[in-house]
TIRO-2110 file (N, C-alpha, C; in Angstrom, 1 decimal):
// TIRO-2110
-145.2, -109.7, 67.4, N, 1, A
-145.9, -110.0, 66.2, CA, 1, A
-145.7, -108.9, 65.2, C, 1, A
-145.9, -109.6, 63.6, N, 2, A
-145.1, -108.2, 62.8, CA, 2, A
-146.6, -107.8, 62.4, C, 2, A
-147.7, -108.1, 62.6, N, 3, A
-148.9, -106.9, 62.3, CA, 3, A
-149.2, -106.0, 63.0, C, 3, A
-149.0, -106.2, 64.9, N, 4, A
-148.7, -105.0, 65.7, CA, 4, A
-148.1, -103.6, 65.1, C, 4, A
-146.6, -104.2, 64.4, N, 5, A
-145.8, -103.3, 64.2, CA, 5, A
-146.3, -102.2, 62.9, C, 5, A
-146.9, -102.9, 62.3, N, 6, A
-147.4, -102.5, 60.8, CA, 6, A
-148.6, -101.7, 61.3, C, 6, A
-149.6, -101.8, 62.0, N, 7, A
-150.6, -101.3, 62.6, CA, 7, A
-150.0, -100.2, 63.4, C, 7, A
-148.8, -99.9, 64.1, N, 8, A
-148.9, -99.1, 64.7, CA, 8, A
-148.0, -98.0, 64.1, C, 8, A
-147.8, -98.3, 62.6, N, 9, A
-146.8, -97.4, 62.1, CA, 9, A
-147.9, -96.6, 60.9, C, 9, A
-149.0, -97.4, 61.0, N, 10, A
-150.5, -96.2, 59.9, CA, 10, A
-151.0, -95.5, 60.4, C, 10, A
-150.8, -95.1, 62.1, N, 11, A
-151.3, -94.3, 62.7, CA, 11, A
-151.0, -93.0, 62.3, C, 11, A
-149.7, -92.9, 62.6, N, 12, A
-148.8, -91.7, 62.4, CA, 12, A
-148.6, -91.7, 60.6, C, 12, A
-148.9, -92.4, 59.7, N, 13, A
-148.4, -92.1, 58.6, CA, 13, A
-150.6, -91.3, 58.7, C, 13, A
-151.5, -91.9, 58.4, N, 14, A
-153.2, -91.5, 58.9, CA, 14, A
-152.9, -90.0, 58.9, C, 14, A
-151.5, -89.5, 60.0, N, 15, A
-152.1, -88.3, 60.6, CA, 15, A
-151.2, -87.4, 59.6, C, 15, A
-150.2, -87.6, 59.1, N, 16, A
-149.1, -86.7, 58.4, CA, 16, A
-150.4, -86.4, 57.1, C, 16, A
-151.1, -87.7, 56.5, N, 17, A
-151.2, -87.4, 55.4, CA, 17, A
-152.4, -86.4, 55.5, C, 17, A
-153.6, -86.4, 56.6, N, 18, A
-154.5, -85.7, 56.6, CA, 18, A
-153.6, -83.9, 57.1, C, 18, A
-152.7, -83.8, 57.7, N, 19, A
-151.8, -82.6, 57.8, CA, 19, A
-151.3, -82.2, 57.5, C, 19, A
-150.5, -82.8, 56.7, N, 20, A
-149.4, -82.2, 55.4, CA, 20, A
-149.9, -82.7, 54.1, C, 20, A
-150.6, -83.9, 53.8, N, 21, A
-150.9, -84.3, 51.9, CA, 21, A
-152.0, -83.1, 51.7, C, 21, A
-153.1, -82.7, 52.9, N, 22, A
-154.2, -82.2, 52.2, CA, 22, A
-154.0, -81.0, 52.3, C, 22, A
-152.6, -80.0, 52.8, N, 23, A
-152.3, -78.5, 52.7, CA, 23, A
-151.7, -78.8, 51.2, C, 23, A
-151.1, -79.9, 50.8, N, 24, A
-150.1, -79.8, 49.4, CA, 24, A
-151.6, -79.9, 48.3, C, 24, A
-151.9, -81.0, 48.7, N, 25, A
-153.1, -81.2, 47.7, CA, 25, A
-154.0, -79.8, 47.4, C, 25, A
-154.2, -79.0, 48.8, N, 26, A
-155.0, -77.5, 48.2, CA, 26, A
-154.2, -76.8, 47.5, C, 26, A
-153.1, -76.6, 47.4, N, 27, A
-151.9, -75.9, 46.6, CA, 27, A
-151.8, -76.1, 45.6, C, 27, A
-152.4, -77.5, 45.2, N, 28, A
-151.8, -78.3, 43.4, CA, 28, A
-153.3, -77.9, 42.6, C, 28, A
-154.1, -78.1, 43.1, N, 29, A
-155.7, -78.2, 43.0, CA, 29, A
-156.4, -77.1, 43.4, C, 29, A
-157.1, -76.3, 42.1, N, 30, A
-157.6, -75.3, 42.6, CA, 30, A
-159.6, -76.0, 42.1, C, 30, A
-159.6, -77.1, 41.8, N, 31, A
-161.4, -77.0, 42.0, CA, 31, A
-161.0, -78.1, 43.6, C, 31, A
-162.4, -77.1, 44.1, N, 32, A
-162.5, -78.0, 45.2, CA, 32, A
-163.8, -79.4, 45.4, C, 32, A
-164.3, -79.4, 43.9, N, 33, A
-165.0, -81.2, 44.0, CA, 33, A
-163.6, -82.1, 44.4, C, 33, A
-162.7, -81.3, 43.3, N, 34, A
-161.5, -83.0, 43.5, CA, 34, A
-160.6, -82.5, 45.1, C, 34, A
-160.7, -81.8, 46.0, N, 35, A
-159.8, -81.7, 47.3, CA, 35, A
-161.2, -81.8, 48.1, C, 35, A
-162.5, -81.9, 47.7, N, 36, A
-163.4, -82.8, 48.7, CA, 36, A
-163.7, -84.2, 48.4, C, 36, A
-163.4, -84.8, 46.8, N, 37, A
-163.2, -86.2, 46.6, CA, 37, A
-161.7, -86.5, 47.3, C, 37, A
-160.4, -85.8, 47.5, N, 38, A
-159.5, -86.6, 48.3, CA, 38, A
-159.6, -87.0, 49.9, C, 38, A
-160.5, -85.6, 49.8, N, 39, A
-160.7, -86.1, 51.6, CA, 39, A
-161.7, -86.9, 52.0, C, 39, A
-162.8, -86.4, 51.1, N, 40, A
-162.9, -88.0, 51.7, CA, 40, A
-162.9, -88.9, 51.2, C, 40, A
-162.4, -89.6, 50.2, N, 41, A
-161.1, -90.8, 50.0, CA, 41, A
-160.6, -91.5, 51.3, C, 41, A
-159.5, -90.3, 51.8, N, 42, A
-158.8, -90.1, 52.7, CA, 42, A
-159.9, -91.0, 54.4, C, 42, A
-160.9, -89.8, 54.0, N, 43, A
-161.7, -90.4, 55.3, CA, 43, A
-162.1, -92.0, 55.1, C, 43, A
-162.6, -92.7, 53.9, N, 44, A
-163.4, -93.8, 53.9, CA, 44, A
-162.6, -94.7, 54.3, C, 44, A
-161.1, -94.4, 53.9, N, 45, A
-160.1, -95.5, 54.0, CA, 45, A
-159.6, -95.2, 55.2, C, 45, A
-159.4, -94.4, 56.0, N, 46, A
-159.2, -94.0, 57.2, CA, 46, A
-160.2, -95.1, 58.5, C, 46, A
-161.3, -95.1, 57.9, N, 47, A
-162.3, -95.5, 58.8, CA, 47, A
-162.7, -97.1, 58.5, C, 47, A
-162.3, -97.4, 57.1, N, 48, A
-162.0, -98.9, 57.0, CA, 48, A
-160.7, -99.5, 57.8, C, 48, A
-159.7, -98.9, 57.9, N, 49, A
-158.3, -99.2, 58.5, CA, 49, A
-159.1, -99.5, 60.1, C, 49, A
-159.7, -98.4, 61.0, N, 50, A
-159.4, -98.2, 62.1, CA, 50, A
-160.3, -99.2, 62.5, C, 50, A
-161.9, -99.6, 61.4, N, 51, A
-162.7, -100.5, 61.9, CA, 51, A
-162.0, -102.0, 61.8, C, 51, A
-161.2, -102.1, 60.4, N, 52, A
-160.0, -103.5, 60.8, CA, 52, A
-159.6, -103.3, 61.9, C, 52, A
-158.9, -102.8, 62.1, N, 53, A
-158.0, -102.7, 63.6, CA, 53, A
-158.6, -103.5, 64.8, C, 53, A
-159.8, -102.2, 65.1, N, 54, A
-160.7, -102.6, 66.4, CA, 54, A
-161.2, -103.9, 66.3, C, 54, A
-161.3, -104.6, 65.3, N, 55, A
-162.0, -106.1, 65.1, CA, 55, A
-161.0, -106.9, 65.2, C, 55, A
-159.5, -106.4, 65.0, N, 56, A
-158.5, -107.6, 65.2, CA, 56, A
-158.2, -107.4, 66.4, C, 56, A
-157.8, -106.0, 67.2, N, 57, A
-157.7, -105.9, 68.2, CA, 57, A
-159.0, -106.4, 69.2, C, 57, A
-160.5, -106.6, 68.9, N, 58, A
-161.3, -107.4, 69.9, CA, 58, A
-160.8, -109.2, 69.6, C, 58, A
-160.6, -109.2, 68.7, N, 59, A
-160.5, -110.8, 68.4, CA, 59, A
-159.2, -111.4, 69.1, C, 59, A
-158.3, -110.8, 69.3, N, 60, A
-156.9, -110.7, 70.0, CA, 60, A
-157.2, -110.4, 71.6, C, 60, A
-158.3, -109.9, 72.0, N, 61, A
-158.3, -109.9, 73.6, CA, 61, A
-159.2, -111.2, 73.8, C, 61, A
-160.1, -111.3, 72.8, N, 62, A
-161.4, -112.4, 73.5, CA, 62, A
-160.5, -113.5, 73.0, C, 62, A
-159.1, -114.2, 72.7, N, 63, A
-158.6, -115.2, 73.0, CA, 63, A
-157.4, -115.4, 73.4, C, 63, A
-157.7, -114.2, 75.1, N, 64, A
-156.2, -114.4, 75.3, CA, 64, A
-156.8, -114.9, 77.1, C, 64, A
END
């Protein structure tokens, strides 16, 4: 299936950006309201992604 694929390729992009975007982001940005509004940006959309996921991934086991 090509949403597996797509799903399993935000994981690793999730983790570069909270690793590497938010050391660049402190470097560009010296107030830190706006490098606590990216993270958590970062986090809300993080946690919307993973709660889609978990709902497609239970809907995908309860009709198999």
């Amino acid at each position: 299936m090509v949403t597996q694929k797509l799903r399993k390729l935000v994981y690793p992009l999730i983790i570069v950006y909270f690793l590497v975007g938010m050391r660049n982001i402190e470097r560009v940005t010296d107030n830190i309201v706006l490098q606590f509004g990216y993270v958590a940006l970062g986090l809300i959309i993080t946690l919307i992604f993973v709660y889609w996921d978990l709902m497609i991934t239970n809907r995908e086991k309860k009709y198999r």
